[in-house]
N, C-alpha and C positions, 0 to 999 in steps of 0.2 A: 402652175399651169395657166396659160392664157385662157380669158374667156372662150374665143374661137375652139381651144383646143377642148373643153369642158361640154361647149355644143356638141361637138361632134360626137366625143364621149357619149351623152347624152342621149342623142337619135340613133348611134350604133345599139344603144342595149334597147333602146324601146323596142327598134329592130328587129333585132335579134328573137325580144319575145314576140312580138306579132308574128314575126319567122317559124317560130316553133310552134306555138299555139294553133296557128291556121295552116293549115297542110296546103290551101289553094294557094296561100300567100308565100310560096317556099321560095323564091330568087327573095325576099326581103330579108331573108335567111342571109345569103350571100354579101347581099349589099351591106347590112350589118354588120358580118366578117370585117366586109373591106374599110367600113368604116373605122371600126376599132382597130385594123392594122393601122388608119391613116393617123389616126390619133394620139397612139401609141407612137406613134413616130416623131410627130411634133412635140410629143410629150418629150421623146432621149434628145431628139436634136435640143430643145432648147434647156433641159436639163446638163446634157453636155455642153453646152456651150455657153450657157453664164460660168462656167466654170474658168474659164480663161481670161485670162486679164490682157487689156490693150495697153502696150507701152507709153 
């Protein structure tokens, strides 16, 4: 996993717990979601795609 993607990683779960922890703080709930989908995503694209070899 690339650094950038590790970051992201990263501030999604800090996120996430501030998210849950603080009730006032609930959209960082969300954002957090969205970061761990964005991450997870960079995660399969480039996991799927070192897979492939260039001719």
């Amino acid at each position: 996993m690339s650094l950038l993607g590790i970051i992201i990683a990263i501030i999604a779960v800090a996120l996430l717990l501030t998210g849950g922890l603080v009730q006032s703080l609930q959209f960082l709930l969300w954002v957090g979601i969205a970061l761990a989908i964005i991450a997870a995503i960079v995660f399969l694209v480039r996991y799927l795609g070192s897979g492939r070899t260039t001719p």
